[in-house]
C-alpha positions in Angstrom: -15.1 -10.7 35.2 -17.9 -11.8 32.7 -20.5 -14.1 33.2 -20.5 -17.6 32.1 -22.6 -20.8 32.1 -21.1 -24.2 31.8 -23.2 -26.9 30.8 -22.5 -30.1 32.5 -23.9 -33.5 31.8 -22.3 -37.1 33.0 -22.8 -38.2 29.3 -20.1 -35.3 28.4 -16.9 -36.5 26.4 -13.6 -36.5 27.5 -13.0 -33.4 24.4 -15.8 -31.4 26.1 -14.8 -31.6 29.8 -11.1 -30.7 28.7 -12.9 -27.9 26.9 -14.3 -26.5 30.4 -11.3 -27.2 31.9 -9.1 -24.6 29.1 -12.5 -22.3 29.1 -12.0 -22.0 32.8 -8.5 -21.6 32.4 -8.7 -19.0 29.9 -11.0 -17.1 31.8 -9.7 -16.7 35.2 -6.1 -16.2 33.5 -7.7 -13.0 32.1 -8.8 -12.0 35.9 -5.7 -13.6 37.8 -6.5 -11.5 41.1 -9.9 -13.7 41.7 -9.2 -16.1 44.3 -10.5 -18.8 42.0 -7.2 -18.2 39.2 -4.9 -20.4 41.4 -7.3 -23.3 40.8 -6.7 -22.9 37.0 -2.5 -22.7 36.8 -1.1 -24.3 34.0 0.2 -26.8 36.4 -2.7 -27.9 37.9 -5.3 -28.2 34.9 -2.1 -29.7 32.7 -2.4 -32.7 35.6 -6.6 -32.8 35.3 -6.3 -32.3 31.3 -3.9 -35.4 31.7 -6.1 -37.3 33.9 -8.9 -36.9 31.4 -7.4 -38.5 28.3 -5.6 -40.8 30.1 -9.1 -42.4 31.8 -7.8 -41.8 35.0 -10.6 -41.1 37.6 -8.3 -39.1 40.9 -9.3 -36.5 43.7 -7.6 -33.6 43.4 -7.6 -34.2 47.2 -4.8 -37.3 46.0 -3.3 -34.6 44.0 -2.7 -32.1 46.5 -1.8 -34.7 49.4 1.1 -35.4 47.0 -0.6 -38.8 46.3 0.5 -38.2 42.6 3.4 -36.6 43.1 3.8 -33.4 40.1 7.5 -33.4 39.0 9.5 -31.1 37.0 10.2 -34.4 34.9 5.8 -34.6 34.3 5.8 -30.7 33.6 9.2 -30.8 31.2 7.7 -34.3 29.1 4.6 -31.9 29.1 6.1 -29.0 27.1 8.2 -31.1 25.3 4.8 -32.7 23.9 3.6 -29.8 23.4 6.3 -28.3 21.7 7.0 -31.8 19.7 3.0 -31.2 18.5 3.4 -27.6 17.8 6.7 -28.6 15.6 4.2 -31.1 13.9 1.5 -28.6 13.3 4.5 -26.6 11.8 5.4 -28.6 9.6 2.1 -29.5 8.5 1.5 -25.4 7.7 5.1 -25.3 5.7 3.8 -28.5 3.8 0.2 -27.2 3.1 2.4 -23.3 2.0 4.5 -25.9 -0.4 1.9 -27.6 -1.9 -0.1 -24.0 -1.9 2.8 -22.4 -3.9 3.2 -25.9 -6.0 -0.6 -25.6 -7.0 0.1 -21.8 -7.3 3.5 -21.9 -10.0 1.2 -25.1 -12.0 -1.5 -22.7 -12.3 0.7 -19.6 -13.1 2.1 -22.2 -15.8 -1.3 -23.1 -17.2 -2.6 -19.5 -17.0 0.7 -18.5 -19.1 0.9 -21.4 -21.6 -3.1 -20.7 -22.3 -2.4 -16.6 -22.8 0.6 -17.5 -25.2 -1.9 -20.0 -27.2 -4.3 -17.0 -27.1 -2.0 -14.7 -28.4 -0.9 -17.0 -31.0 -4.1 -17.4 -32.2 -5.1 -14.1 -32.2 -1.9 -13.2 -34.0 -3.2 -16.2 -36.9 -6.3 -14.5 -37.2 -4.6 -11.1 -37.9 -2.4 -12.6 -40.3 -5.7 -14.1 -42.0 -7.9 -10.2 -41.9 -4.1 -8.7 -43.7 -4.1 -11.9 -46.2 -8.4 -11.1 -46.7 -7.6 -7.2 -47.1 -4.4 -8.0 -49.8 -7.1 -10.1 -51.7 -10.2 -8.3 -51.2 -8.0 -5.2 -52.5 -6.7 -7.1 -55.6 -10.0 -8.3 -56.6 -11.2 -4.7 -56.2 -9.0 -3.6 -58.3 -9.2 -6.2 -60.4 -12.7 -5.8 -60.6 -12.4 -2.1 -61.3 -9.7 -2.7 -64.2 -12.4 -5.4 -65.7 -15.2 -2.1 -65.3 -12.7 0.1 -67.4 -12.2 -2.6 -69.8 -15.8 -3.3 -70.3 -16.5 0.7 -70.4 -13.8 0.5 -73.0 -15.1 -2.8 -75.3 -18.5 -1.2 -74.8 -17.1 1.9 -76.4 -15.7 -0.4 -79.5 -18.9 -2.0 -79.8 -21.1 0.7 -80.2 -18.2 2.2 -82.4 -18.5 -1.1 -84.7 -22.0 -1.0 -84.5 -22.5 2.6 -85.7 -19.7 1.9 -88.5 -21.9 -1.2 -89.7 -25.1 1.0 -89.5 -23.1 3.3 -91.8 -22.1 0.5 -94.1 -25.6 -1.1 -94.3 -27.0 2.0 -94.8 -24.5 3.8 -97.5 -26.8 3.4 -99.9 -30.0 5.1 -98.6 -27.6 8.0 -97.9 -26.1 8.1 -101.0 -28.7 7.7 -103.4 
């Protein structure tokens, strides 16, 4: 059996002395052939854990004389507490799970209305880059079709200018 300390005050709360009491419980439940375990049946600290909250100050010597008398009754309303707050703490966990799962589906909502956004936008900007390459390609090539066209009126010019040349100069040739 381990070793233990208990620290014991008479300023101690009703919550801490019940948490001795379970301790205690707990520990010589774990070792049930020390002489001590009968001390700590479920019956018997279920009375002491009820005369605790209940502010009731009682020898256990009252207890055991049969002064305050343990019926099946006590020990069924008992468990049925018990069960009635376990049912509640139930209940509680299945409420937290449904608001869990609400919060969860809201989220899975947002997350999915946010990646369709996303992908609309991205698909926007796509179309934009396609619209930018269709134009950037026209220009090019208009562009390129204004190069040859220039080549080609740069051609006439000199053409016309070498023809004029000729003409101004017809006579100096010719005479």
């Amino acid at each position: 059996m381990p070793r233990f300390m208990l620290d014991i005050s008479n300023d101690m709360g009703k919550a801490a002395e019940i948490e001795i009491i379970e301790k205690l419980q707990r520990i010589y439940k774990n070792h049930p052939d020390n002489y001590l375990a009968s001390l700590f049946s479920n019956t018997l600290t279920g009375w002491v854990t009820k005369q605790i909250k209940d502010d009731m100050v009682s020898s256990i010597d009252e207890y055991l004389n049969g002064d305050f008398v343990w019926s099946q009754d006590n020990q069924q309303r008992i468990l049925e507490m018990e069960i009635k707050e376990k049912d509640l703490k139930i209940e509680q966990l299945r409420r937290e799970l449904r608001d869990a799962g609400t919060l969860l589906e809201v989220s899975c909502a947002q997350a999915e209305k946010e990646a369709e956004l996303q992908e609309k936008e991205l698909s926007e900007s796509r179309q934009i880059i396609r619209e930018f390459k269709q134009y950037a390609e026209a220009w090019e090539k208009e562009a390129k079709e204004n190069r040859c066209d220039l080549q080609k009126k740069d051609t006439e010019i000199l053409k016309v200018k070498a023809r004029l040349y000729d003409i101004e100069h017809k006579e100096e040739v010719e005479g």
